[in-house]
PDB file with SEQRES, HELIX, SHEET and CRYST1 records, atoms N, CA, C and O in Angstrom:
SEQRES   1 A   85  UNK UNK UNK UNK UNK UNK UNK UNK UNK UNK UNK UNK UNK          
SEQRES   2 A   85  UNK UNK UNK UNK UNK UNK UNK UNK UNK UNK UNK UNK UNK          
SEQRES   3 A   85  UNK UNK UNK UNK UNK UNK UNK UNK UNK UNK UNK UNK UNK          
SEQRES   4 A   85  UNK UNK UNK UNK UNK UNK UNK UNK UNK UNK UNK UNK UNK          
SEQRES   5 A   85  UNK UNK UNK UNK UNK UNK UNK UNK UNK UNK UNK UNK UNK          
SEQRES   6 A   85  UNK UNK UNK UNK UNK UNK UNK UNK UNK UNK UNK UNK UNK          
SEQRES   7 A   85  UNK UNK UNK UNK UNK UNK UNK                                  
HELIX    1 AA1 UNK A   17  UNK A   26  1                                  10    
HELIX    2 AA2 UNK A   27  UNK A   29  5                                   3    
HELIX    3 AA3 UNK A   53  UNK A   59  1                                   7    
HELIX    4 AA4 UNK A   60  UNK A   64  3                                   5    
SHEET    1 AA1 2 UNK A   8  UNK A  10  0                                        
SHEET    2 AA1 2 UNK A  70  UNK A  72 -1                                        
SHEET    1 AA2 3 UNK A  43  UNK A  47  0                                        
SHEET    2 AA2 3 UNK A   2  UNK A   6 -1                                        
SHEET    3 AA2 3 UNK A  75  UNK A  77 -1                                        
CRYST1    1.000    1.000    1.000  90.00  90.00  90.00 P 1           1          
ATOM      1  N   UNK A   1      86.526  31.714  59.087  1.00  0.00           N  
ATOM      2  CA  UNK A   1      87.856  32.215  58.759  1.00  0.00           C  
ATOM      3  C   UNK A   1      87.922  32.577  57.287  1.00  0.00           C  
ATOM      4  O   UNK A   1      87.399  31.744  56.547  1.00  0.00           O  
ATOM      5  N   UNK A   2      88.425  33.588  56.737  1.00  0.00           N  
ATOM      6  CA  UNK A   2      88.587  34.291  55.603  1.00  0.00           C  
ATOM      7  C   UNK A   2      89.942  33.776  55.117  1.00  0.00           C  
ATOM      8  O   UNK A   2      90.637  33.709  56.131  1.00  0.00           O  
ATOM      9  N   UNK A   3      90.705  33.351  53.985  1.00  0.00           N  
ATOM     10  CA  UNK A   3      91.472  32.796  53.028  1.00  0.00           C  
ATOM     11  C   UNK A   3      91.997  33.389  52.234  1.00  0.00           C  
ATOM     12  O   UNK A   3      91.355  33.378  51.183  1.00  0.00           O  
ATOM     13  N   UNK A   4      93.431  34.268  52.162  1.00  0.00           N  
ATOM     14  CA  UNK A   4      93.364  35.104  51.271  1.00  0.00           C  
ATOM     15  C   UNK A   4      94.988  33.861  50.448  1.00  0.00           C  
ATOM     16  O   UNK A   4      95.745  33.474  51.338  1.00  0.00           O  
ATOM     17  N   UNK A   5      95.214  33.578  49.606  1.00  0.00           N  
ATOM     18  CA  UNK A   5      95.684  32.570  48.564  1.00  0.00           C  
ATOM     19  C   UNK A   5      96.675  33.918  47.627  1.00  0.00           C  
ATOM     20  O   UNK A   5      96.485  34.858  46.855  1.00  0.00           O  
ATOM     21  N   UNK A   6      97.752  33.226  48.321  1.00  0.00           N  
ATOM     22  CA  UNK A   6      98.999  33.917  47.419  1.00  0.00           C  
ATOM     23  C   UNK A   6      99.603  33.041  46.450  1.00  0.00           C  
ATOM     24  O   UNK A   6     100.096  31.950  46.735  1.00  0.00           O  
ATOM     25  N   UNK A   7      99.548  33.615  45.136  1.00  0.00           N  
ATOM     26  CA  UNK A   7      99.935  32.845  43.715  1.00  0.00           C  
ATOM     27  C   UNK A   7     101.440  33.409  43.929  1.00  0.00           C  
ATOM     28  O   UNK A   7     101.512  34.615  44.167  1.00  0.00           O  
ATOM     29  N   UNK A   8     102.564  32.723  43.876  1.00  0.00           N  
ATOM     30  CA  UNK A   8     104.178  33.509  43.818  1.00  0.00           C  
ATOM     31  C   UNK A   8     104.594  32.580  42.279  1.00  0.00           C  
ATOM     32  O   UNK A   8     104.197  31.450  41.997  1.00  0.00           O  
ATOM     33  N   UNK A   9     105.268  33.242  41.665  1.00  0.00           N  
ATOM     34  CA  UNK A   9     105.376  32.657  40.390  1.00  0.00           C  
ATOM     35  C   UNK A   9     107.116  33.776  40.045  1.00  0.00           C  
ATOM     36  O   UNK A   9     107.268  34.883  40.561  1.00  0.00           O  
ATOM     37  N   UNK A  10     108.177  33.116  39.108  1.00  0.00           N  
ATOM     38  CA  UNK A  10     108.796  33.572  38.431  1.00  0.00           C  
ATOM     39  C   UNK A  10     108.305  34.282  37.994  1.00  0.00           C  
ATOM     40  O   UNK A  10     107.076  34.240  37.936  1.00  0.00           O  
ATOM     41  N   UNK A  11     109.176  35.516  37.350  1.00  0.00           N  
ATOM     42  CA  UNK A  11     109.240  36.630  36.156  1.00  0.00           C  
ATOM     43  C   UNK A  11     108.839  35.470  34.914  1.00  0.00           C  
ATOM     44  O   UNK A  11     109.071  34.262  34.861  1.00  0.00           O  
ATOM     45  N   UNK A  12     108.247  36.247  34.104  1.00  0.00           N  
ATOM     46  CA  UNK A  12     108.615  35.350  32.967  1.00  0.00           C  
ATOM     47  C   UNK A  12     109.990  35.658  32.593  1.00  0.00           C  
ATOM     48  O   UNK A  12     110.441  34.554  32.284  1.00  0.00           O  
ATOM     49  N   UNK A  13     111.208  36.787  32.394  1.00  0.00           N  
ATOM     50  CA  UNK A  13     112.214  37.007  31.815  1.00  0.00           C  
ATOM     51  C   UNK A  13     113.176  35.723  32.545  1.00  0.00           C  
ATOM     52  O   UNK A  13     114.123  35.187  31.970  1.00  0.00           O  
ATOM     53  N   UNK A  14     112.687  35.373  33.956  1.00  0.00           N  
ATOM     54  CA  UNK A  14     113.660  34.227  34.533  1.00  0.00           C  
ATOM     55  C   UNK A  14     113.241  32.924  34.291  1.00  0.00           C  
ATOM     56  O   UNK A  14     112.161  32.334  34.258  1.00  0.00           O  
ATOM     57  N   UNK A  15     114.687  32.585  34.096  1.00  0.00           N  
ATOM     58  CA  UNK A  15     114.863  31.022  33.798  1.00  0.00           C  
ATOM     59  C   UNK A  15     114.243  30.233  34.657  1.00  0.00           C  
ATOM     60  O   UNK A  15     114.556  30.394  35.837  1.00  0.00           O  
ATOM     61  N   UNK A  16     113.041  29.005  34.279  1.00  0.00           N  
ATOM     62  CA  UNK A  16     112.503  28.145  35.382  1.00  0.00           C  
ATOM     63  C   UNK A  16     113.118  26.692  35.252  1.00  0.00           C  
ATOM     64  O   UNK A  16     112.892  25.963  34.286  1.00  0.00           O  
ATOM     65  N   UNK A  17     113.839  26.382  36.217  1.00  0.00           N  
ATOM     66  CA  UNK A  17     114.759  24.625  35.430  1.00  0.00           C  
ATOM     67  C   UNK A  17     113.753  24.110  36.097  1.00  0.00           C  
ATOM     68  O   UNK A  17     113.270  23.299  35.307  1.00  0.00           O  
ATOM     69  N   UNK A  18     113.176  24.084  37.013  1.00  0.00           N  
ATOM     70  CA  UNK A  18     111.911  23.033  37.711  1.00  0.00           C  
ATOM     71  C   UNK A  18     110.864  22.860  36.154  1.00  0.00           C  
ATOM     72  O   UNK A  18     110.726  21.783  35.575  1.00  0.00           O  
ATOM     73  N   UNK A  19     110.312  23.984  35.763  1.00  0.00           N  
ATOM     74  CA  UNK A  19     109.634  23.758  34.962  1.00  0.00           C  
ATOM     75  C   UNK A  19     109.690  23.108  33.563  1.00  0.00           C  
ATOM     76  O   UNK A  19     108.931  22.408  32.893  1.00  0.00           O  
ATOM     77  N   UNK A  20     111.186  23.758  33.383  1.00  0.00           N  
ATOM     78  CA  UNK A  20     111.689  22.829  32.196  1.00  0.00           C  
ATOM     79  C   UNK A  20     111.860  21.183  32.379  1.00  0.00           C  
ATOM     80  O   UNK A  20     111.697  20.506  31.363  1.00  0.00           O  
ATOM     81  N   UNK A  21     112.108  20.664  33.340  1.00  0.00           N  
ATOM     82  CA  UNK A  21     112.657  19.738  33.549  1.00  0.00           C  
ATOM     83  C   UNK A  21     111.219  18.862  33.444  1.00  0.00           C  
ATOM     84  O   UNK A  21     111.155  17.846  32.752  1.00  0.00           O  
ATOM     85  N   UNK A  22     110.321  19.266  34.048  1.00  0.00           N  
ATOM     86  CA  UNK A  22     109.005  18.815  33.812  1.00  0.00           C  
ATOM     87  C   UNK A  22     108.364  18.630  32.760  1.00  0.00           C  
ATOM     88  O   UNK A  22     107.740  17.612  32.459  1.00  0.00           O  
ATOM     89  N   UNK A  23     108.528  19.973  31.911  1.00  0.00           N  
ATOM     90  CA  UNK A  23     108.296  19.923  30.548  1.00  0.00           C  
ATOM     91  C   UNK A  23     108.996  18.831  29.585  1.00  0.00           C  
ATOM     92  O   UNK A  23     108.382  18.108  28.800  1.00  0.00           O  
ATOM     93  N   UNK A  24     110.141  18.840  29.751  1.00  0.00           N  
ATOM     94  CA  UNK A  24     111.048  17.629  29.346  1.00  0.00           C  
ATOM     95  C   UNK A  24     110.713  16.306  29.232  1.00  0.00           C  
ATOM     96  O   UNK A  24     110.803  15.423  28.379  1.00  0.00           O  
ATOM     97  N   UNK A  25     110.321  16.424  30.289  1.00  0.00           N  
ATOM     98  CA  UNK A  25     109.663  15.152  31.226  1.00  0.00           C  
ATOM     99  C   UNK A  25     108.110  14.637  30.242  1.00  0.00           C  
ATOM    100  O   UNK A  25     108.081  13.509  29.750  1.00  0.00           O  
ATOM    101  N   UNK A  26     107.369  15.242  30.134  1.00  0.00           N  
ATOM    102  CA  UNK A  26     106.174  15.012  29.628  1.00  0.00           C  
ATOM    103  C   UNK A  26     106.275  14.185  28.525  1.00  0.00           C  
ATOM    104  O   UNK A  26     105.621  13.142  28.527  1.00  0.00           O  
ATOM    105  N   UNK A  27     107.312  14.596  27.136  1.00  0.00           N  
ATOM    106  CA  UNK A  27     107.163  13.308  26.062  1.00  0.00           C  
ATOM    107  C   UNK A  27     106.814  12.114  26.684  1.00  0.00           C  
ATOM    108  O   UNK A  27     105.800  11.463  26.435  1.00  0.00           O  
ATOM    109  N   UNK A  28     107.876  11.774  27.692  1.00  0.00           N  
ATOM    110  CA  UNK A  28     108.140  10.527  28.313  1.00  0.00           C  
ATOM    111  C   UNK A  28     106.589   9.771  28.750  1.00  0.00           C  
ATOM    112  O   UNK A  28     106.435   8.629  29.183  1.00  0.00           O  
ATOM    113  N   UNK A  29     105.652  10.696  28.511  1.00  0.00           N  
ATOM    114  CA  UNK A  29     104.273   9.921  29.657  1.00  0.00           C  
ATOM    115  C   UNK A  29     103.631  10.041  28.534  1.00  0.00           C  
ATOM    116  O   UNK A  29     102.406   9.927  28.577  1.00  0.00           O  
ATOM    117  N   UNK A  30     104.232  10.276  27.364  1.00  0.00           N  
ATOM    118  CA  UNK A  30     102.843  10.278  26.345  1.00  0.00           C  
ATOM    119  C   UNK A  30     102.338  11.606  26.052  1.00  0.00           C  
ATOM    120  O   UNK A  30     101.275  11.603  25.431  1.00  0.00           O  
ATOM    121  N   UNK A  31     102.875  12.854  26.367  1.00  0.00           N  
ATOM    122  CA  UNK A  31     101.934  14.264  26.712  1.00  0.00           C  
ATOM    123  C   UNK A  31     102.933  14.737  26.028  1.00  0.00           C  
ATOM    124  O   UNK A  31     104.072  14.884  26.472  1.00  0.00           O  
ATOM    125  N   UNK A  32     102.383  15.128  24.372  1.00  0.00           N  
ATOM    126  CA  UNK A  32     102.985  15.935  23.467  1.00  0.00           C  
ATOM    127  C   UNK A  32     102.770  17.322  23.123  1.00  0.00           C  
ATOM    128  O   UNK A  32     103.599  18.064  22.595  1.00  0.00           O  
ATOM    129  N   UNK A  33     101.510  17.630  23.487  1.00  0.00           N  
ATOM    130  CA  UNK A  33     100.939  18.966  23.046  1.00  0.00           C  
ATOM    131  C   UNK A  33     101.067  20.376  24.997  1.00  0.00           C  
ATOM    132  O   UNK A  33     100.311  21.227  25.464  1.00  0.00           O  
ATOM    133  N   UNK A  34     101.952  20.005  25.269  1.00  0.00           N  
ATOM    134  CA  UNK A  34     102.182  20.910  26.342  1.00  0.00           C  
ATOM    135  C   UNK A  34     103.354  21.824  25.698  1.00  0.00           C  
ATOM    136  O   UNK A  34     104.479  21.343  25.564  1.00  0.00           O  
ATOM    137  N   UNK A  35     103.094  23.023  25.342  1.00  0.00           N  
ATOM    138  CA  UNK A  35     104.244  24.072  25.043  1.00  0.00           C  
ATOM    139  C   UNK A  35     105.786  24.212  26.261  1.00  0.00           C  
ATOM    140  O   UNK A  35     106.985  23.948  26.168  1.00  0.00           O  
ATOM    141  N   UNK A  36     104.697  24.883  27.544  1.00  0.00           N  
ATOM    142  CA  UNK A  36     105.786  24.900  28.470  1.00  0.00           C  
ATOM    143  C   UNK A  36     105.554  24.546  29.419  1.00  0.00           C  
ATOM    144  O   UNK A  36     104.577  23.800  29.492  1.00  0.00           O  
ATOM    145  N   UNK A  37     106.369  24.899  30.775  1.00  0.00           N  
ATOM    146  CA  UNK A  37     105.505  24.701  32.208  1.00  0.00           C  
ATOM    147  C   UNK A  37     106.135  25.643  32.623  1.00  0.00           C  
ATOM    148  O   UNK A  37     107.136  25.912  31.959  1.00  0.00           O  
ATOM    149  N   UNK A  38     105.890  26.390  33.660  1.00  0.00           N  
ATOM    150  CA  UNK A  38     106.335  27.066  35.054  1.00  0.00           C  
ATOM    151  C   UNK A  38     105.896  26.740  36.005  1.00  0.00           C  
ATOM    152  O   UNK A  38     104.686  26.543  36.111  1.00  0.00           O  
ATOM    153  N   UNK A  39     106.869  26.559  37.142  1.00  0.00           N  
ATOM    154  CA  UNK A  39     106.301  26.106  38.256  1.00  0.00           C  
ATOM    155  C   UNK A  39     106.369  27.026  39.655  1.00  0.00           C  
ATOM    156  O   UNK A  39     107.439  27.257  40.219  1.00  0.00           O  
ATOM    157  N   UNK A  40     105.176  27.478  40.097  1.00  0.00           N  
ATOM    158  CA  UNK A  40     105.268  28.720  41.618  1.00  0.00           C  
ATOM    159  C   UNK A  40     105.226  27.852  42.611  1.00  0.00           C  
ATOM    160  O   UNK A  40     105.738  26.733  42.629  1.00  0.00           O  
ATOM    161  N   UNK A  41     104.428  28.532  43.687  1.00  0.00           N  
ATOM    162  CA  UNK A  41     104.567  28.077  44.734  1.00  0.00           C  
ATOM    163  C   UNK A  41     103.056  29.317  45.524  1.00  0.00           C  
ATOM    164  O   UNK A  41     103.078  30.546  45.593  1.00  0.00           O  
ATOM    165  N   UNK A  42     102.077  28.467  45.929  1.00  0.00           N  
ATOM    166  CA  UNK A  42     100.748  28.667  46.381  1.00  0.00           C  
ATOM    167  C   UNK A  42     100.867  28.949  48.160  1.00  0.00           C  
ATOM    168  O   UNK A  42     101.198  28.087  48.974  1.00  0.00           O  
ATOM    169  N   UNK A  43     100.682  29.678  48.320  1.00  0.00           N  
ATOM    170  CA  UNK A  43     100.495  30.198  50.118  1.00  0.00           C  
ATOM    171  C   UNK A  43      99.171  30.590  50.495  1.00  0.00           C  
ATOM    172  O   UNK A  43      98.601  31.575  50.026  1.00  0.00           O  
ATOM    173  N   UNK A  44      98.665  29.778  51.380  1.00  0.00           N  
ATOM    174  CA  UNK A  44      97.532  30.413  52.050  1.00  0.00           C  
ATOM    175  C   UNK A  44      97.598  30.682  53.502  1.00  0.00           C  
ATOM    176  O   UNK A  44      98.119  30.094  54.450  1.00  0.00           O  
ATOM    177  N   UNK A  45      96.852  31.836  53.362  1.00  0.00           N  
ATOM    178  CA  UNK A  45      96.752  32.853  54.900  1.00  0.00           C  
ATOM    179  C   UNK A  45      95.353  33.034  55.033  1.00  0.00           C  
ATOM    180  O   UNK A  45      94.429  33.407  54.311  1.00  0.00           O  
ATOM    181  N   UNK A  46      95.579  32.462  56.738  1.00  0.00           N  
ATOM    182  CA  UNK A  46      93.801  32.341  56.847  1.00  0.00           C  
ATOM    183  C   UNK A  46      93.695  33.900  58.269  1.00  0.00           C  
ATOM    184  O   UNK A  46      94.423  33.859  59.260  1.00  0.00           O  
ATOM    185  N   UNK A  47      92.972  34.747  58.101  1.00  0.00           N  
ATOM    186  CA  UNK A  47      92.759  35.542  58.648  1.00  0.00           C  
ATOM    187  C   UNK A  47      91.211  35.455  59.859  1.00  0.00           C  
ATOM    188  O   UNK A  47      90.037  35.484  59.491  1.00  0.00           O  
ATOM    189  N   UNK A  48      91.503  35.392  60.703  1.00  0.00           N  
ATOM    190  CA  UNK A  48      90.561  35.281  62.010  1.00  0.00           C  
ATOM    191  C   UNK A  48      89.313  36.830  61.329  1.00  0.00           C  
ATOM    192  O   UNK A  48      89.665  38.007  61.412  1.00  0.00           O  
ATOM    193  N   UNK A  49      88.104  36.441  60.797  1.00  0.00           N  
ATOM    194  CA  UNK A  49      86.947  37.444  60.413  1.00  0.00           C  
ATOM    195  C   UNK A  49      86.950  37.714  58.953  1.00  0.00           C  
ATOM    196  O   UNK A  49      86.754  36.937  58.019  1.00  0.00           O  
ATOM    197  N   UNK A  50      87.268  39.236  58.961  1.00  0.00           N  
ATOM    198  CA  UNK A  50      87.178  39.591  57.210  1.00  0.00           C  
ATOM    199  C   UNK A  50      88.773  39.614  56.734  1.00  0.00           C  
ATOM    200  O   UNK A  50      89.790  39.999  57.311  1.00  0.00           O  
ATOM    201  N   UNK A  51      88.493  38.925  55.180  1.00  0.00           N  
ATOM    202  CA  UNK A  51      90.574  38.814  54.660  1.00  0.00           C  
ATOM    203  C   UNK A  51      90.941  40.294  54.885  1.00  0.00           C  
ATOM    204  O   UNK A  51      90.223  41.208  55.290  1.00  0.00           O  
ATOM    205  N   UNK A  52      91.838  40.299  54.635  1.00  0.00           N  
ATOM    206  CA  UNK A  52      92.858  41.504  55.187  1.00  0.00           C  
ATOM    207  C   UNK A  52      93.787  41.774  53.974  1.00  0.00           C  
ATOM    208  O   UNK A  52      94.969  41.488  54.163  1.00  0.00           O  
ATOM    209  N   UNK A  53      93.363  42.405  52.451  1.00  0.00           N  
ATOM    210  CA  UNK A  53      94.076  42.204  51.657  1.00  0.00           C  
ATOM    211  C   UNK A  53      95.328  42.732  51.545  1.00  0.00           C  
ATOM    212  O   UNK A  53      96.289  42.005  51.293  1.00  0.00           O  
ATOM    213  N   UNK A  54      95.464  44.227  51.743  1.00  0.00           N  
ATOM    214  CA  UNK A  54      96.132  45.182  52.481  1.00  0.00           C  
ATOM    215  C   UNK A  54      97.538  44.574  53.157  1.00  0.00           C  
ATOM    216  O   UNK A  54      98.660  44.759  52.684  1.00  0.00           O  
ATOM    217  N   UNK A  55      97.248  43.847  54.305  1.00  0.00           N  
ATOM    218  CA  UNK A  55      98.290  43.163  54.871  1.00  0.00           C  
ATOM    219  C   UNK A  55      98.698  41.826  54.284  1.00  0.00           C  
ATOM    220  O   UNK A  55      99.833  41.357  54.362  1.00  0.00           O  
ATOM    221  N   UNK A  56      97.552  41.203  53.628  1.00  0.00           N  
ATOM    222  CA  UNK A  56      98.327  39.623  53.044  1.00  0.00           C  
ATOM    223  C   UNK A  56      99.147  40.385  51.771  1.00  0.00           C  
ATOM    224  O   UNK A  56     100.147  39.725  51.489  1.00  0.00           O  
ATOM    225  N   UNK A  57      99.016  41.471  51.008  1.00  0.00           N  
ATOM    226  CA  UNK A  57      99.796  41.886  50.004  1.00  0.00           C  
ATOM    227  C   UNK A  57     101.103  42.215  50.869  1.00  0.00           C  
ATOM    228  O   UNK A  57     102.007  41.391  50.730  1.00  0.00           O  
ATOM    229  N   UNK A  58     101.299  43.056  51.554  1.00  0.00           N  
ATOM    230  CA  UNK A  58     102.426  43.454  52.770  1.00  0.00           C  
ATOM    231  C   UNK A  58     103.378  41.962  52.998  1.00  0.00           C  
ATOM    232  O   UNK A  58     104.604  41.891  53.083  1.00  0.00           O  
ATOM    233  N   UNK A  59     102.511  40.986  53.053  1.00  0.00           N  
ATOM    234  CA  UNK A  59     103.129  39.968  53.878  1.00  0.00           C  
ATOM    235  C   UNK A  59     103.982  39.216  52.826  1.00  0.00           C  
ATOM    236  O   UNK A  59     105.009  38.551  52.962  1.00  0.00           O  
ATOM    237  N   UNK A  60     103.039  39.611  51.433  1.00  0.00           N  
ATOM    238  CA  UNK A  60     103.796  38.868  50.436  1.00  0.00           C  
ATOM    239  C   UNK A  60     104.642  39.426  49.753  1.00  0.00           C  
ATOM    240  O   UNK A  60     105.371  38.695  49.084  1.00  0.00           O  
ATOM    241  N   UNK A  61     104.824  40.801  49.688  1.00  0.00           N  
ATOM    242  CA  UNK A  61     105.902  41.694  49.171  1.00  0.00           C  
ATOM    243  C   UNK A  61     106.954  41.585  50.261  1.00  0.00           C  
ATOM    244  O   UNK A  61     108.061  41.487  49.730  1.00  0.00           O  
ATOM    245  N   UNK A  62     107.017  41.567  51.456  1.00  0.00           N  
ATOM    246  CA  UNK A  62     108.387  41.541  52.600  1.00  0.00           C  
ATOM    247  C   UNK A  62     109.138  40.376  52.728  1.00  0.00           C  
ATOM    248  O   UNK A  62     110.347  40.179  52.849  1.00  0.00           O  
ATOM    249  N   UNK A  63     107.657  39.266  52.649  1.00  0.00           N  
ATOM    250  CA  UNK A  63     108.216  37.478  53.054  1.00  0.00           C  
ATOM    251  C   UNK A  63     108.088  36.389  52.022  1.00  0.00           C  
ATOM    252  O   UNK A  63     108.630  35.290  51.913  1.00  0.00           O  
ATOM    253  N   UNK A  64     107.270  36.989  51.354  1.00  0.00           N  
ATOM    254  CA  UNK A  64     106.962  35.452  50.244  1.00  0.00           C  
ATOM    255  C   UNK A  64     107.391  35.506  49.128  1.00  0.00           C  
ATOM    256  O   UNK A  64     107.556  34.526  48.400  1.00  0.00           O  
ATOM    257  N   UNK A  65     107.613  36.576  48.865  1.00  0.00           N  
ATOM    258  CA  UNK A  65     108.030  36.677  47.302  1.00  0.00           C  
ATOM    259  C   UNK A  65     108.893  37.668  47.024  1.00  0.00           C  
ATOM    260  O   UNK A  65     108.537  38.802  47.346  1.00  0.00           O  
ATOM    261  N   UNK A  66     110.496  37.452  46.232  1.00  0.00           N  
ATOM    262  CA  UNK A  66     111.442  38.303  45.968  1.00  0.00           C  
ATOM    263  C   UNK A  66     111.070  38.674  45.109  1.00  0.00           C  
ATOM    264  O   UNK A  66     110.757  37.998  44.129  1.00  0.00           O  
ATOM    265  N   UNK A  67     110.962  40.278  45.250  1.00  0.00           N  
ATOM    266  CA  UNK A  67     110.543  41.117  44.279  1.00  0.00           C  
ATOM    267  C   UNK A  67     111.323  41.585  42.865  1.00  0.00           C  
ATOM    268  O   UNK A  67     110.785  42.257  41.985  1.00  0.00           O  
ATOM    269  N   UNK A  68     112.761  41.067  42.831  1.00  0.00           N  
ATOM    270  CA  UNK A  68     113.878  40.771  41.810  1.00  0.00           C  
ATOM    271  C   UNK A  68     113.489  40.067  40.725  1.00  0.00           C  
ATOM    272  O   UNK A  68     113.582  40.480  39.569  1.00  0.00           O  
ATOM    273  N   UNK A  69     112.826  38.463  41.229  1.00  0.00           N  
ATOM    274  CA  UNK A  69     112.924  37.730  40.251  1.00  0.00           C  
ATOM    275  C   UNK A  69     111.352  37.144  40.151  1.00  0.00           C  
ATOM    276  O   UNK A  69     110.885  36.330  39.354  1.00  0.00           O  
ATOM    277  N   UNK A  70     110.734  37.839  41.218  1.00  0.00           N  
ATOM    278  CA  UNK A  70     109.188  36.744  41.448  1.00  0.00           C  
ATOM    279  C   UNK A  70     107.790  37.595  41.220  1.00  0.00           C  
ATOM    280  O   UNK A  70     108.087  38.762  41.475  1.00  0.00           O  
ATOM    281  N   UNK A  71     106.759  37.541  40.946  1.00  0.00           N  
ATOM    282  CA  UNK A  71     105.859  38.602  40.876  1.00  0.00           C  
ATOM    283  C   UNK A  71     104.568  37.432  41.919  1.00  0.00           C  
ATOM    284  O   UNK A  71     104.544  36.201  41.912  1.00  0.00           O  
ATOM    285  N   UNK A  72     103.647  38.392  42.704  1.00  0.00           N  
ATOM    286  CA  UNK A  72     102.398  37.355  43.128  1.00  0.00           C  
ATOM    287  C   UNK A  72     101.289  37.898  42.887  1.00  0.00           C  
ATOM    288  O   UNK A  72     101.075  39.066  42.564  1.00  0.00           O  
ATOM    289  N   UNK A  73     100.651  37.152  43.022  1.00  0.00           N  
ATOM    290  CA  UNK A  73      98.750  37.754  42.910  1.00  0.00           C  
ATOM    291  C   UNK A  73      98.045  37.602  44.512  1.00  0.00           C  
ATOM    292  O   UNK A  73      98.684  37.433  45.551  1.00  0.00           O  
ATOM    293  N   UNK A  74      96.945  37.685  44.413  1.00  0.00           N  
ATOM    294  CA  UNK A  74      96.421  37.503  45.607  1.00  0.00           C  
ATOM    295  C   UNK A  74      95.059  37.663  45.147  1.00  0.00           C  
ATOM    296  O   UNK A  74      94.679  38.482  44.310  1.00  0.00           O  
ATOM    297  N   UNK A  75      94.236  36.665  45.871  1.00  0.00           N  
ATOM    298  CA  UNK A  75      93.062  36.221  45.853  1.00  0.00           C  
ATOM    299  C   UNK A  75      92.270  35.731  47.516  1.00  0.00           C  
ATOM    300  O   UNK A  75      92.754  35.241  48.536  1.00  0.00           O  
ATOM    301  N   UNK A  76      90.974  36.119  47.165  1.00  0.00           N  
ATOM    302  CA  UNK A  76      89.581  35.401  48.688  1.00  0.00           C  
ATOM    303  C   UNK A  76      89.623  34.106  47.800  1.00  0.00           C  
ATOM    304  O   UNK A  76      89.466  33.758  46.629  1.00  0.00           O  
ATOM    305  N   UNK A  77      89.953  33.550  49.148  1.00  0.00           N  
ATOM    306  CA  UNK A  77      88.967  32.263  49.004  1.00  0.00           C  
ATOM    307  C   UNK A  77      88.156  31.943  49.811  1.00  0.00           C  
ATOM    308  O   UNK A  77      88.335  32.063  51.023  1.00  0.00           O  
ATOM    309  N   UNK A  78      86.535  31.218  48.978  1.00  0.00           N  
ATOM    310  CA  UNK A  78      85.190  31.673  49.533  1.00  0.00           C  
ATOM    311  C   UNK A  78      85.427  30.388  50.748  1.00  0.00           C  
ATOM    312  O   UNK A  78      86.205  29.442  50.624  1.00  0.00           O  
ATOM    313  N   UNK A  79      84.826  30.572  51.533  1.00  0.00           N  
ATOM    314  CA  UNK A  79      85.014  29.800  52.836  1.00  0.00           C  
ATOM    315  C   UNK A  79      84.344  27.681  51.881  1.00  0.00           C  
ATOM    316  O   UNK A  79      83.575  27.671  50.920  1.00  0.00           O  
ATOM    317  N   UNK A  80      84.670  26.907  52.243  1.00  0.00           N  
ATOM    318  CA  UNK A  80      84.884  25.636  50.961  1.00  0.00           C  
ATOM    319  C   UNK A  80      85.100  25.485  50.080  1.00  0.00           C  
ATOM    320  O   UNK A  80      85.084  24.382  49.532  1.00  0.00           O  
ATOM    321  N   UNK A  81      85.452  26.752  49.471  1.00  0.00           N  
ATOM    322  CA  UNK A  81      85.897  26.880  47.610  1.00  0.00           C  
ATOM    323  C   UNK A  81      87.212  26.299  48.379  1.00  0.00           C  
ATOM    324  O   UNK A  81      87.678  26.788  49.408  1.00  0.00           O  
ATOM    325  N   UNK A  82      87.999  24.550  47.312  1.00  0.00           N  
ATOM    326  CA  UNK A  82      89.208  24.404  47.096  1.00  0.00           C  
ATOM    327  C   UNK A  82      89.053  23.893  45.652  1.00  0.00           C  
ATOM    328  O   UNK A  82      87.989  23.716  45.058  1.00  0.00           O  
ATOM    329  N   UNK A  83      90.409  23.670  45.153  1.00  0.00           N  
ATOM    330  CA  UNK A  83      90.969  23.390  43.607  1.00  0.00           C  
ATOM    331  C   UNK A  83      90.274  21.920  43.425  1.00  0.00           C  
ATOM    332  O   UNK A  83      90.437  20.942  44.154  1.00  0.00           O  
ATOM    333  N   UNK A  84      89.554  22.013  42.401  1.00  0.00           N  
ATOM    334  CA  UNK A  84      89.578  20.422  42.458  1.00  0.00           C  
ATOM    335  C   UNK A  84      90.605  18.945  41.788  1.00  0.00           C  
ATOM    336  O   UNK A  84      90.346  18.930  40.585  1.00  0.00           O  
ATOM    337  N   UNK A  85      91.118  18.348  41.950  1.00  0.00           N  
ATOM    338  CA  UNK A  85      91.841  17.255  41.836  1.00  0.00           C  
ATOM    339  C   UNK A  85      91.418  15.960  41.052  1.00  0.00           C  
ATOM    340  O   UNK A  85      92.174  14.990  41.009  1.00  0.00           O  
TER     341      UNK A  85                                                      
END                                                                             
């Protein structure tokens, strides 16, 4: 199965209170040298053969992401490539 990984993220011109609030948050744990945060929201679409970039872009311009206030990326992910933790 092929993985195509939608990044959805604020504009930068829009206000993020999730992120601020986090940012805020950080003195509190000891973590001084963080400027800002923003916070998105990660979607993955697993496509039955070869990714389908074409349509996961389609899917994310109609359903995943308001095009007003949100911009996304889109990326393969290699079949066991995940983030590490």
């Amino acid at each position: 199965m092929a993985r195509v990984v939608v990044d959805v993220m604020l504009k930068p011109e829009i206000l993020d209170p999730q992120g601020q609030a986090v940012a805020n948050a950080l003195p509190r744990l000891g973590v001084v040298d963080v400027a800002s945060v923003r916070i998105g929201k990660r979607i993955e679409i697993e496509f039955e053969g070869a990714p389908d970039l074409d349509r996961a872009r389609e899917i994310a311009d109609k359903l995943l992401a308001n095009p007003v206030i949100e911009e996304f990326t889109l990326r393969v992910e290699a079949p066991g490539e995940e983030e590490q933790r």
